[in-house]
N, CA, C and O of each residue as an XYZ file, in Angstrom:
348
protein
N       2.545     33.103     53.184
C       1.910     34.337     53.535
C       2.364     35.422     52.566
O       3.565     35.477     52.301
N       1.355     36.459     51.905
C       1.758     37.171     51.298
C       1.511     38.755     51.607
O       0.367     39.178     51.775
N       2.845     39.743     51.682
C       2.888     41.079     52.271
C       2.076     41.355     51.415
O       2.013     40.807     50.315
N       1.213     42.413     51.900
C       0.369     43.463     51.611
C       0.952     44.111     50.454
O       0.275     44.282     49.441
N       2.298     44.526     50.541
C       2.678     45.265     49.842
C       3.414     44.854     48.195
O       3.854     45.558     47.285
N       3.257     43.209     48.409
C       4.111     42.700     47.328
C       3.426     42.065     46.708
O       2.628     41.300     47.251
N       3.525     42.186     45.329
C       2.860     41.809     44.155
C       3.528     40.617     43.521
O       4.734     40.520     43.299
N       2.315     39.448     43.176
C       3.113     37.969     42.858
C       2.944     38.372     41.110
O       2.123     38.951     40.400
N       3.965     37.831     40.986
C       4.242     37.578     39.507
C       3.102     36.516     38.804
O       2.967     35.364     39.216
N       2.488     36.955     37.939
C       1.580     35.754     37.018
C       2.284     35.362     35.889
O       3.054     36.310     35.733
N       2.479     34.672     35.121
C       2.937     34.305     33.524
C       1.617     34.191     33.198
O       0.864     33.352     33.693
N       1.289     35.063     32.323
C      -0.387     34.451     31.140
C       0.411     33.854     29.747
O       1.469     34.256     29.263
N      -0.449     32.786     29.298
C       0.150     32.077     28.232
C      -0.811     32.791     27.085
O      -2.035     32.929     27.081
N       0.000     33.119     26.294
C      -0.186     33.669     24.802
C       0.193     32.324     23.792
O       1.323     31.836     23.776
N      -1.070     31.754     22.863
C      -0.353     30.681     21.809
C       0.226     31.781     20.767
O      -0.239     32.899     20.546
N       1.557     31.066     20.085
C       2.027     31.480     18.807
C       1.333     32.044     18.042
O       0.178     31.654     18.216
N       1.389     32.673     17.369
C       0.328     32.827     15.995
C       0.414     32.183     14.857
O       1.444     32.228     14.183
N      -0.995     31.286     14.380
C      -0.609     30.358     13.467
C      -0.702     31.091     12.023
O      -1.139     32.201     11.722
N      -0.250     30.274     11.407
C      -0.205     30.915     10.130
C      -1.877     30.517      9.679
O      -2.746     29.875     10.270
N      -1.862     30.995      8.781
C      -3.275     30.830      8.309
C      -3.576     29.819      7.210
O      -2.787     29.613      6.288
N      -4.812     29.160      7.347
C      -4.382     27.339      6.643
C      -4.537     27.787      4.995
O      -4.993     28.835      4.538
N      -3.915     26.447      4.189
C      -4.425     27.234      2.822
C      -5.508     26.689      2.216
O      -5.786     25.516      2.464
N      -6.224     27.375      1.407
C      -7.770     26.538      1.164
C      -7.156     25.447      0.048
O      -6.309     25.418     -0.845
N      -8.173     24.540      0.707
C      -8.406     22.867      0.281
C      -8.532     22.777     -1.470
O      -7.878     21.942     -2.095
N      -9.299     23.585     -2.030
C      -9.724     23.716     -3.293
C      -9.224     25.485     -4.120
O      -9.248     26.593     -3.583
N      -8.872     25.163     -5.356
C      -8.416     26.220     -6.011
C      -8.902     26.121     -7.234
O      -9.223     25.052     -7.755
N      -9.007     27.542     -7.908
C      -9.431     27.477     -9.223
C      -8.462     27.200    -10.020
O      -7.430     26.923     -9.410
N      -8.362     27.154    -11.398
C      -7.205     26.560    -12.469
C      -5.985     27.987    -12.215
O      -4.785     27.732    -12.113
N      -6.557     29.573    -12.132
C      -5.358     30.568    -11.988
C      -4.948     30.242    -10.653
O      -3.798     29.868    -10.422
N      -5.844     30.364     -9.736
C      -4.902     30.153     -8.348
C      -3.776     28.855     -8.593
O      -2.586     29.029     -8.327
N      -4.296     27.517     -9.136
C      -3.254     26.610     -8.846
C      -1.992     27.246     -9.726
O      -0.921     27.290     -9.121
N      -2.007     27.631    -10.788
C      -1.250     27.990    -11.536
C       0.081     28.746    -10.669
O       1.261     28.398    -10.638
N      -0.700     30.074     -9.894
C       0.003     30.655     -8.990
C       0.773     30.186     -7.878
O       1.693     30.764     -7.300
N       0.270     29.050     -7.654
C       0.848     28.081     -6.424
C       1.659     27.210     -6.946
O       2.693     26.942     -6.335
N       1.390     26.635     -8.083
C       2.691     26.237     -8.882
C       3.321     26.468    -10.135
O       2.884     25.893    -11.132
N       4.070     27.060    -10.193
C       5.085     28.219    -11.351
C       5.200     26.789    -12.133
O       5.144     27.046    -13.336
N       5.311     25.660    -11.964
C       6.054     24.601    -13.058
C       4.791     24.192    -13.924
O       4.920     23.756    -15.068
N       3.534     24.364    -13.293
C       2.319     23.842    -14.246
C       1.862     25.567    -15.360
O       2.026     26.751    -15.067
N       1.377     25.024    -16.400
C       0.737     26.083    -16.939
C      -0.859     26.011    -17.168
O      -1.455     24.943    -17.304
N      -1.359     27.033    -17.190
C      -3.021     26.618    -17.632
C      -3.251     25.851    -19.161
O      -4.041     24.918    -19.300
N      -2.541     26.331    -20.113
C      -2.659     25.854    -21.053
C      -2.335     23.734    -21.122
O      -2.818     22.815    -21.785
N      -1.410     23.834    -20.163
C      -1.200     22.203    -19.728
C      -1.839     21.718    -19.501
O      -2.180     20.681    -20.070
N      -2.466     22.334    -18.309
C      -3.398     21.475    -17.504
C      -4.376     21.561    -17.759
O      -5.033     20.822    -17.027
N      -5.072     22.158    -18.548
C      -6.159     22.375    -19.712
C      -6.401     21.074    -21.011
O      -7.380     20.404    -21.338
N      -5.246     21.134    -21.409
C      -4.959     20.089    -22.578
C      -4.833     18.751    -21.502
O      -5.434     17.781    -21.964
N      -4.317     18.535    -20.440
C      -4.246     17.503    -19.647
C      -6.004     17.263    -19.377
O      -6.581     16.242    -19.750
N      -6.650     18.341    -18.707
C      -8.061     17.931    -18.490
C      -8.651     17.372    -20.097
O      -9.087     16.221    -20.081
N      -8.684     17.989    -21.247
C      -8.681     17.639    -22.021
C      -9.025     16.386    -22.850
O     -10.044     16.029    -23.441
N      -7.743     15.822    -22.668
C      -7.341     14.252    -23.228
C      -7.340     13.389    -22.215
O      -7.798     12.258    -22.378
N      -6.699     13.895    -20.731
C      -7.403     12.550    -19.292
C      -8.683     12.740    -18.899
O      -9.011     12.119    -17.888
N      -9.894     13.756    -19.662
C     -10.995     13.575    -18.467
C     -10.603     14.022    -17.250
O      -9.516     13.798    -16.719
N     -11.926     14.959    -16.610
C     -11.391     15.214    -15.283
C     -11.931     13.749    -14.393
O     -12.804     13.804    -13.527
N     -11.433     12.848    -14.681
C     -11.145     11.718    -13.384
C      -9.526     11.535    -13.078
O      -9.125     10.376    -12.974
N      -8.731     12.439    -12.952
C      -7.779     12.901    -12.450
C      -8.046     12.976    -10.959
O      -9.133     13.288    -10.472
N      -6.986     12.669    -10.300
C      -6.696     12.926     -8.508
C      -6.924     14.391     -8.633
O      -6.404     15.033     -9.545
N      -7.555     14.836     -7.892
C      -7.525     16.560     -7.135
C      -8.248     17.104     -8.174
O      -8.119     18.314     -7.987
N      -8.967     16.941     -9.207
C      -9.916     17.595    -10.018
C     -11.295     17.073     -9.230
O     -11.507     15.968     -8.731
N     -12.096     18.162     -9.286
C     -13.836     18.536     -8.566
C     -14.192     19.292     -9.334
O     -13.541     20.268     -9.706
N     -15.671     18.868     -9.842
C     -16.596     19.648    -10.646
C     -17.255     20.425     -9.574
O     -17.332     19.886     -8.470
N     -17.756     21.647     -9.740
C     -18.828     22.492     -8.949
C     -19.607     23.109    -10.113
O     -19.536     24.177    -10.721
N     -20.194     22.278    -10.168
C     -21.395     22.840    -11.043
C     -20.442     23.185    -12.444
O     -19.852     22.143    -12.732
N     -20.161     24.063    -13.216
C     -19.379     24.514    -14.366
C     -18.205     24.458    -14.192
O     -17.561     24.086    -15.173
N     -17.467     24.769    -12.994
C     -16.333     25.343    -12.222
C     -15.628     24.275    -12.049
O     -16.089     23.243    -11.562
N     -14.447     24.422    -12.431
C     -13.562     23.098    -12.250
C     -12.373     23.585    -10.535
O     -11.947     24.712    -10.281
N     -12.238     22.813    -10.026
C     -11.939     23.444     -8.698
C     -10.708     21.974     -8.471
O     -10.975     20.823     -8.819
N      -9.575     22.349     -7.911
C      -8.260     21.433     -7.528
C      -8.065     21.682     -6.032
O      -8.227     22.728     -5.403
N      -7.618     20.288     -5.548
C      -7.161     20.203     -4.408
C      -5.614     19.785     -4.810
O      -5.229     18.738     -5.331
N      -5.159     20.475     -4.565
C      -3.168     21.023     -5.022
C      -2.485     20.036     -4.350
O      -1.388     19.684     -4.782
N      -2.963     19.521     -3.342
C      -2.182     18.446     -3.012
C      -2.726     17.333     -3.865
O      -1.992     17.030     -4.805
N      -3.497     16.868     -3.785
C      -4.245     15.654     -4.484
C      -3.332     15.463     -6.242
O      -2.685     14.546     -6.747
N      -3.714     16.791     -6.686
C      -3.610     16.954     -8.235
C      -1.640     16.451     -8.118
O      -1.067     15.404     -8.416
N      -1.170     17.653     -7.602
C       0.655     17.061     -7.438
C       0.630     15.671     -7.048
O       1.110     14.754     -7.713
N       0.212     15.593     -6.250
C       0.399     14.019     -5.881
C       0.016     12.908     -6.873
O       0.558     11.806     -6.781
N      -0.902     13.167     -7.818
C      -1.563     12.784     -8.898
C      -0.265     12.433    -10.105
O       0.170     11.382    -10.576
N       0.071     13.889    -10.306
C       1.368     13.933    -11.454
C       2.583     13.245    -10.768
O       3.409     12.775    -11.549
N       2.796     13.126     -9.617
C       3.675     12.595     -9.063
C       3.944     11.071     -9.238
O       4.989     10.427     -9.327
N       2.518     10.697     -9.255
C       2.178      9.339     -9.544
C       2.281      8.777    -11.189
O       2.249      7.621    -11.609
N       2.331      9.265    -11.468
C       2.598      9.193    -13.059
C       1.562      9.305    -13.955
O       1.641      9.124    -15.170
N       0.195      9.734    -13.063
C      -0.986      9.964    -14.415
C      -1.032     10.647    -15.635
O      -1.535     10.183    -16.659
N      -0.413     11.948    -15.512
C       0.289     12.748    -16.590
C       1.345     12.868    -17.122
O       1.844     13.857    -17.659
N       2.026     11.046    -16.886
C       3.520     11.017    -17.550
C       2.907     10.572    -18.887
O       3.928     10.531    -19.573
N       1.923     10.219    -19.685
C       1.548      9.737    -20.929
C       0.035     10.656    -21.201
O      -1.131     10.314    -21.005
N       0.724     12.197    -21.833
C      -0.750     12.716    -21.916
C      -1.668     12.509    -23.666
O      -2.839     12.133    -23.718
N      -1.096     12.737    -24.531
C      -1.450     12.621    -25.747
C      -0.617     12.138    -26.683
O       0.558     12.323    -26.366
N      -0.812     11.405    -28.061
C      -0.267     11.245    -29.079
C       1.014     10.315    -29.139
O       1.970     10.321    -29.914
N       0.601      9.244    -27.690
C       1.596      8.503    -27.041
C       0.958      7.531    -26.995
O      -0.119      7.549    -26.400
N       1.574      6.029    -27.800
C       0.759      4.807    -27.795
C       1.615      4.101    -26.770
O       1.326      2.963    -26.403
């Protein structure tokens, strides 16, 4: 039974606040920015001499566009341990 005069406590659930996701695809400056160890000029000369059939390289029309995980995971793998002038 509840007095007239007394007020029940509710808890309302509030979720966390998520962080905000990061986009899937990046241009050659954004990746650059996301990773300080690559340079454009690298990964330029890497598109270059491997062809973009590299992991995490996507054509859009002119626009060359990276999925940052794919591409690291790519170099990780050793595709760009032998880029040029290496028999």
């Amino acid at each position: 039974m509840i007095r007239p005069n007394h007020t029940t406590e509710t808890t309302t659930y509030t979720p966390a606040a998520q962080p905000a996701p990061q986009p899937t695809l990046s241009t050659l400056d954004q990746l650059i920015e996301q990773e300080p160890a690559l340079t454009a000029g690298g990964v330029r000369h890497l598109l270059f001499t491997k062809g973009h059939d590299l992991p995490g390289v996507y054509r859009f029309g002119r626009k060359l566009l990276f999925n940052r995980a794919e591409f690291v995971a790519g170099i990780m793998a050793g595709h760009a341990a032998k880029i040029a002038g290496v028999k």
